[in-house]
C-alpha positions as CSV (number, residue, x, y, z in Angstrom):
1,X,16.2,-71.7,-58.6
2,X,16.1,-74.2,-61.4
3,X,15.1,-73.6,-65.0
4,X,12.8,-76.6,-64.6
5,X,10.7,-74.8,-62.1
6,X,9.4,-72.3,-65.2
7,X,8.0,-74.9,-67.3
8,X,3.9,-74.9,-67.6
9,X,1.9,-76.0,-70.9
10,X,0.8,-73.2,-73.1
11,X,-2.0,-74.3,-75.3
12,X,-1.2,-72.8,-79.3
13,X,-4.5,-71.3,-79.2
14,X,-3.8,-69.2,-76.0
15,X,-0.8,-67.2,-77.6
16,X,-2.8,-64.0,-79.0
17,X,-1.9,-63.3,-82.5
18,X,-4.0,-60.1,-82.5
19,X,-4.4,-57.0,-80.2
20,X,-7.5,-56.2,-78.3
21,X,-9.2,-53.7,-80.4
22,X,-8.5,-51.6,-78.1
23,X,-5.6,-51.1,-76.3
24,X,-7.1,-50.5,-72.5
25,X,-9.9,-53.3,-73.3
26,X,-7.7,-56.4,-73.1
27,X,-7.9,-59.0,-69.7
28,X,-6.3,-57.8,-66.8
29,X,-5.2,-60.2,-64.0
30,X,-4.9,-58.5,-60.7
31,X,-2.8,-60.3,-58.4
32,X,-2.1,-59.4,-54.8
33,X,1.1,-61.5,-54.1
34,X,0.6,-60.8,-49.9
35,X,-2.6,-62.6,-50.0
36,X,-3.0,-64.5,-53.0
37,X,-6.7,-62.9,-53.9
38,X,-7.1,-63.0,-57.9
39,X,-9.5,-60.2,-59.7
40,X,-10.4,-60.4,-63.0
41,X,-10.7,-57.1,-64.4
42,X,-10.5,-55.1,-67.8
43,X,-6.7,-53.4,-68.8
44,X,-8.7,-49.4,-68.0
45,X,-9.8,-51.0,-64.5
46,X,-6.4,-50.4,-63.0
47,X,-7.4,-46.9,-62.6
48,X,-8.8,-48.4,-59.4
49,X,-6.0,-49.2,-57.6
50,X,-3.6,-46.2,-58.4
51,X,-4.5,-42.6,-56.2
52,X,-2.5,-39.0,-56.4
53,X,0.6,-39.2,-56.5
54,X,1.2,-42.9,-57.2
55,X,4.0,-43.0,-60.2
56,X,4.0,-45.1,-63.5
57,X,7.4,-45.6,-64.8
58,X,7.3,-46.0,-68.8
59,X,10.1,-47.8,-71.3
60,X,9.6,-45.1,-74.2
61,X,11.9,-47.4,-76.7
62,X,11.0,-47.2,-80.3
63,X,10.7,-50.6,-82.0
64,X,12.4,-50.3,-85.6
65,X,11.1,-53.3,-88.4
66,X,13.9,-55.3,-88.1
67,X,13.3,-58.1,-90.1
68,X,14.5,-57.8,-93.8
69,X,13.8,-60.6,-96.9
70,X,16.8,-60.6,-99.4
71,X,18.5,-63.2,-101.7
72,X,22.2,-64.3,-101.6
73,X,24.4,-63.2,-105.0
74,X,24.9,-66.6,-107.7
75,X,22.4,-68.9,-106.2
76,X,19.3,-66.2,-105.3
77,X,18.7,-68.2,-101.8
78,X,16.5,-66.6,-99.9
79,X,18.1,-65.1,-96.6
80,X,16.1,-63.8,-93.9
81,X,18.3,-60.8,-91.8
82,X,17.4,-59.4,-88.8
83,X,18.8,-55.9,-87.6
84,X,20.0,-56.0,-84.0
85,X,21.7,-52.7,-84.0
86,X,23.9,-50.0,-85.8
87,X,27.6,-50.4,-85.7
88,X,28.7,-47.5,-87.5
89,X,26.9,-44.8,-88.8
90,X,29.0,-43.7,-91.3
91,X,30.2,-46.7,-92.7
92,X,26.2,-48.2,-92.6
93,X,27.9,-51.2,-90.4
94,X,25.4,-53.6,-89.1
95,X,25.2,-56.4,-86.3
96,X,22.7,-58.9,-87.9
97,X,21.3,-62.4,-87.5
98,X,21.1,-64.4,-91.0
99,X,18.7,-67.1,-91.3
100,X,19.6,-69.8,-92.6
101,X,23.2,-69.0,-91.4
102,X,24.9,-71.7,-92.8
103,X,25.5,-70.3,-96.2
104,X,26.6,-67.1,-95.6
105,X,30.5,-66.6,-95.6
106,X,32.4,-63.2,-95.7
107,X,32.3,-61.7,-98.8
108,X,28.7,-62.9,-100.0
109,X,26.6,-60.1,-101.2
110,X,22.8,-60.0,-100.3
111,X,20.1,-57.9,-102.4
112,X,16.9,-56.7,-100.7
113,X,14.0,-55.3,-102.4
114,X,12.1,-56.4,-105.9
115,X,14.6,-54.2,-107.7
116,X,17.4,-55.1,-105.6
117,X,17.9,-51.4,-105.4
118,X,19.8,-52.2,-101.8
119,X,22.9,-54.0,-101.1
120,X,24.6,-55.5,-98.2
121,X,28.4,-57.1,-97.9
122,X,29.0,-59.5,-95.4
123,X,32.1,-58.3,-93.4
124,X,32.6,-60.6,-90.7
125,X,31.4,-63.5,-88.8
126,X,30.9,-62.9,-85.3
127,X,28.8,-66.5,-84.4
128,X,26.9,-69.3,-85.9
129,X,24.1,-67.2,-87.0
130,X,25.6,-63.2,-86.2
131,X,27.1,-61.7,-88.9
132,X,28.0,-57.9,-89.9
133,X,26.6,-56.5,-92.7
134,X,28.2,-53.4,-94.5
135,X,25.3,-51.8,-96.8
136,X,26.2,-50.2,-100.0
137,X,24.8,-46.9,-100.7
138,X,25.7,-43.9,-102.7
139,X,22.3,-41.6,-101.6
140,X,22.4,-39.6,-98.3
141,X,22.4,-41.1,-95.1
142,X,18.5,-40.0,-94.3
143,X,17.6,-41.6,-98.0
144,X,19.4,-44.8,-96.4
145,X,17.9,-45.3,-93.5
146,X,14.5,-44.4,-95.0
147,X,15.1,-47.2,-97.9
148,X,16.3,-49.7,-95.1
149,X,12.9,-49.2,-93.0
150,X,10.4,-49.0,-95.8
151,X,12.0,-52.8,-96.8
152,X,11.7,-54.2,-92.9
153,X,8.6,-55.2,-91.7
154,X,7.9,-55.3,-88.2
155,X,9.7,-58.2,-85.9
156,X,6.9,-59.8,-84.4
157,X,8.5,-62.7,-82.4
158,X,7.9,-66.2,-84.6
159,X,5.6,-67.7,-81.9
160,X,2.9,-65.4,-83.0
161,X,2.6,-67.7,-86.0
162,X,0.9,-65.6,-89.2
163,X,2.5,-63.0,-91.9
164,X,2.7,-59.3,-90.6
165,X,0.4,-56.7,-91.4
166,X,0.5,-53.3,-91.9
167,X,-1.1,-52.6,-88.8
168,X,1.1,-54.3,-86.6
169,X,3.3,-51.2,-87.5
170,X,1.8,-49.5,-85.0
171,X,0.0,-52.1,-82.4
172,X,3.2,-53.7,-81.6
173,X,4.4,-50.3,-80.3
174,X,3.3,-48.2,-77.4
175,X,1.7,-44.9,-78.3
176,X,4.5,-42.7,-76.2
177,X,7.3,-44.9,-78.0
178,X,10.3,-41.8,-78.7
179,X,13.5,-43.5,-78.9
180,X,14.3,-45.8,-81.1
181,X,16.3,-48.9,-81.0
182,X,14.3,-51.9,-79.7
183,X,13.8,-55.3,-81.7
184,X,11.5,-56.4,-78.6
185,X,8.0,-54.1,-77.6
186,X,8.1,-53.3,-74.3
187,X,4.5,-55.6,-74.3
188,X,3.6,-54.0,-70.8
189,X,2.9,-50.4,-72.2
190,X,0.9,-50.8,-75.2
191,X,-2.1,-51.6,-73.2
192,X,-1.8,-47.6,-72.4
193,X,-4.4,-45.8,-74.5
194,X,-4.8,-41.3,-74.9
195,X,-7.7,-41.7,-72.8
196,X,-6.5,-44.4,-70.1
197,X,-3.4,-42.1,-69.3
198,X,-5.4,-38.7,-69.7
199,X,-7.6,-40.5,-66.5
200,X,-4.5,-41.4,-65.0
201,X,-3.7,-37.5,-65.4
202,X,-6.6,-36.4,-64.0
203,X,-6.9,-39.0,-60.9
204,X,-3.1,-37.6,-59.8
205,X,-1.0,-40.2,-61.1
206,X,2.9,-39.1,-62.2
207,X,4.7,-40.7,-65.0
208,X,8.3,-41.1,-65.5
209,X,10.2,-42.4,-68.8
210,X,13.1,-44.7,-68.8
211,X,14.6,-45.7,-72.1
212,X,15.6,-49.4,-72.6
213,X,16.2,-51.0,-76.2
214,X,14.9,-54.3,-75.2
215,X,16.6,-57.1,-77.9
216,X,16.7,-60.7,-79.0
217,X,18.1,-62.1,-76.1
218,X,15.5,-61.9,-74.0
219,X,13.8,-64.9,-76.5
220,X,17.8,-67.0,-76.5
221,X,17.1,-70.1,-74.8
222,X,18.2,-70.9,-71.7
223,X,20.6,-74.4,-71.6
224,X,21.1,-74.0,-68.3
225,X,19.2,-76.2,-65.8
226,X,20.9,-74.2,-63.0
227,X,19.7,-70.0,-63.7
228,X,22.8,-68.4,-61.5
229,X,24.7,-70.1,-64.8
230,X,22.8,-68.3,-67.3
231,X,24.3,-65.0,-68.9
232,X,21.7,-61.9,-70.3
233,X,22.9,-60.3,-73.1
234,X,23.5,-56.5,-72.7
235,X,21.1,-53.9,-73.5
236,X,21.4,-50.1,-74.3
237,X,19.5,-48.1,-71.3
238,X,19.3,-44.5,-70.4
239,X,18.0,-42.8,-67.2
240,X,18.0,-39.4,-67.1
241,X,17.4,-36.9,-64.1
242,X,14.0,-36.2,-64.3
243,X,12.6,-39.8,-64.5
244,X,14.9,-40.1,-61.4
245,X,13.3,-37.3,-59.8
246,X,9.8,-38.0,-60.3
247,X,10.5,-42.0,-58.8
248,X,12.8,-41.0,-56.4
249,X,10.4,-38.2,-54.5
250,X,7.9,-41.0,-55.2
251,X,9.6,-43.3,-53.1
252,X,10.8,-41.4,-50.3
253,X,7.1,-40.3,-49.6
254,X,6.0,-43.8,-49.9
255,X,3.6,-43.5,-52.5
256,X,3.0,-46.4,-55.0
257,X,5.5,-47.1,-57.8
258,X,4.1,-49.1,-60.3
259,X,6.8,-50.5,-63.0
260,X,5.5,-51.3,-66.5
261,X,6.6,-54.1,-67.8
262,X,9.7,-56.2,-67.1
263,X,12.2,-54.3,-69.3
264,X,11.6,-51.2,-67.0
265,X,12.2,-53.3,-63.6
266,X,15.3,-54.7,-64.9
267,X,16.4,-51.2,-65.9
268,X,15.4,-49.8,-62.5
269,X,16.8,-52.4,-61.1
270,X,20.5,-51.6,-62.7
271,X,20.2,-48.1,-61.5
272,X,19.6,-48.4,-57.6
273,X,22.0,-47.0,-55.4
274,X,22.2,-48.5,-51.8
275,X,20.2,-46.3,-50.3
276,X,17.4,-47.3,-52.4
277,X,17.1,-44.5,-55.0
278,X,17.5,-44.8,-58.9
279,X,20.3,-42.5,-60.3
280,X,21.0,-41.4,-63.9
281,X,22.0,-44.0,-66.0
282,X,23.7,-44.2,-69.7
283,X,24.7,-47.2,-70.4
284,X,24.3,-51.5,-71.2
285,X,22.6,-53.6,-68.2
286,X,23.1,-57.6,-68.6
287,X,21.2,-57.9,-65.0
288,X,19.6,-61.3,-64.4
289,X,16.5,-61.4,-62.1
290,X,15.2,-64.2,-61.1
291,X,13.8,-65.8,-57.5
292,X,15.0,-64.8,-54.9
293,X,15.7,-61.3,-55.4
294,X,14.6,-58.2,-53.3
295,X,12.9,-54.9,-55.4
296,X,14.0,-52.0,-53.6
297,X,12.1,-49.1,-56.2
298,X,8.5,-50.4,-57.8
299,X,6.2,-51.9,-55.1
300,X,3.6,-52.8,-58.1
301,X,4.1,-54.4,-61.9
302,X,2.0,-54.4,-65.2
303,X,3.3,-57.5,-67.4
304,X,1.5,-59.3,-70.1
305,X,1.4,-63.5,-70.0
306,X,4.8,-64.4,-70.9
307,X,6.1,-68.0,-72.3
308,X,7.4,-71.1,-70.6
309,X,11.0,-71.0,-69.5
310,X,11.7,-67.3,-70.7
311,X,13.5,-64.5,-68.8
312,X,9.9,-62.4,-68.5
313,X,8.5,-65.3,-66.6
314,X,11.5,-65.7,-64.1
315,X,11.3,-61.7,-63.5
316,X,7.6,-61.8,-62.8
317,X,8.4,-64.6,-60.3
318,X,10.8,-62.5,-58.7
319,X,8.8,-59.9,-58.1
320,X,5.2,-61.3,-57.0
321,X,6.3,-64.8,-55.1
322,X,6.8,-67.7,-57.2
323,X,4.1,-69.7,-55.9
324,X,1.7,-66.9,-56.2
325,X,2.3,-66.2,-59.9
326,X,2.3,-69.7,-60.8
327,X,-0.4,-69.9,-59.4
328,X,-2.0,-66.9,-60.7
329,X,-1.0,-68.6,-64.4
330,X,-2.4,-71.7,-64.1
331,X,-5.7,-69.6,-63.3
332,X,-5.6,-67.2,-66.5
333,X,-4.8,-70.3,-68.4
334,X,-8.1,-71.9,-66.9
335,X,-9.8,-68.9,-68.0
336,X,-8.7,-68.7,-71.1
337,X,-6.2,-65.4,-71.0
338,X,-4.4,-64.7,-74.1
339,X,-0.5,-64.8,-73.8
340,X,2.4,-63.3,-75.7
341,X,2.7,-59.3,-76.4
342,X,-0.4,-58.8,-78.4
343,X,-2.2,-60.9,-74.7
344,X,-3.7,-59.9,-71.9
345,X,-2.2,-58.2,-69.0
346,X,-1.2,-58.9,-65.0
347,X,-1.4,-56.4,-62.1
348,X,0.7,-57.2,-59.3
349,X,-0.1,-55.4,-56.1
């Protein structure tokens, strides 16, 4: 499968740069990828096509704002860092990308805030834009963390082109987000309202939680025109033995098992044993998916409209036939679906 094959024009005004106003009110795209057939439906319609039983399986990561403003010591050049995880906790080590890189050597200082009240050292150089960053703080490490988030602002990906607001704080989250440590919404979930998974509830329906801090790398470009030569960067995920009871019972009475979004496939997908059940997992999963590949655990998928040539899209062709989900793109293109996380949403069958 060739990177080539994933390329399809996405008009500017077809990535969504707001929400639905409701969560369970955006588009949903029901695909069945035996047949082909395409229903156009409303996100709380899926309640149709799920009975007792069936199970959801949730990501319940915790996006953190990641993306901090500061100026470099001497010159006061504006840097833009964003926070891919915590190194050490004691020590207030960071992994970081700089923007623009090119400035920044070991040893520079960087102030954040209008008081500069917090202060970062560059330690090291790990790539041309990764650095790490050691923050200097006397105050307790709760007073730390709690100064660090109220300067970040939410890391909304740079295709959805206008300034953050403070509502995106809490849209471009899901409402049963728990653990934290994601740079990247699991997109999938937040269509989930109170009321669309009280229904849920009530029809039946079992959920399970998987935890998988989705990060940057999932919007690296690809230079690779041939995918088998394309490496995923790794990614934090935790299983733990009820979620694997819930799908596993699920599975072995052959009841529906729908994966929401493409972060818990991959994840699901790392955690398979040969004879087809997921076991406990605590760990990093690099795992590439793209066509051909055979699911063994979810029979269904909820995914949002995802972006030429990205990893999403080549998962979501895995999983629902390549023709068919082309297909089914070129449609909510024609009918005017929104894309990106804040877009509409796909049901695979």
């Amino acid at each position: 499968m060739k990177l080539s094959k994933f390329k399809f024009n996405l008009p500017t005004e077809q990535v969504a740069l707001y929400p639905a106003h409701n969560r369970d009110e955006a588009r949903l795209l029901v695909l069945n990828r035996k047949t082909g057939e395409i229903e156009h439906k409303i996100f709380k319609d899926l309640l149709q096509y799920f009975d007792d039983k069936d199970v959801f399986i949730f990501n319940d990561t915790k996006v953190f704002p990641a993306r901090l403003y500061g100026i470099k010591e001497k010159n006061g050049a504006k840097i833009e860092v964003f926070l891919l995880r915590e190194l050490n906790h004691e020590l207030k080590f960071w992994d970081v990308l700089v923007d623009p890189a090119r400035k920044i050597r070991i040893g520079n200082k960087l102030y954040f805030g209008e008081d500069e009240s917090l202060v970062a050292e560059v330690i090291d150089n790990t790539t041309s834009r990764g650095r790490t960053l050691r923050f200097l703080y006397e105050g307790s490490y709760e007073e730390f963390r709690e100064t660090l988030y109220k300067l970040g602002e939410t890391p909304l990906p740079k295709f959805i082109d206008r300034p953050v607001e403070p509502e995106d704080a809490e849209r471009y989250q899901t409402i049963f987000a728990k653990n934290e440590g994601a740079v990247v919404a699991p997109t999938a979930g937040m269509h989930f309202s109170r009321e669309l998974m009280k229904r849920l509830e009530i029809k039946g329906c079992d959920f399970a939680y998987l935890t998988l801090h989705a990060g940057l790398g999932n919007f690296r470009e690809i230079d690779v025109e041939d995918l088998t030569k394309h490496k995923m960067d790794s990614e934090e995920m935790y299983i733990n033995e009820d979620c694997t009871k819930i799908v596993n019972q699920a599975h072995l009475a052959k009841k529906h098992i729908c994966a929401v979004g493409t972060t818990v496939l991959r994840a699901v997908e790392s955690s398979v044993g040969t004879d087809g059940l997921i076991k406990p997992f605590e760990g990093w999963t690099n795992k590439f998916i793209f066509p051909p590949y055979n699911f063994t655990v979810a029979d269904r998928l909820i995914t949002n409209f995802h972006t030429p040539y990205s990893t999403f899209l080549m998962m979501v062709c895995a999983f629902g036939d390549y023709d068919c989900v082309m297909n089914a793109y070129n449609e909510a293109l024609k009918e005017g679906y929104k894309f990106g996380p804040y877009g509409d949403a796909m049901l695979i069958l």
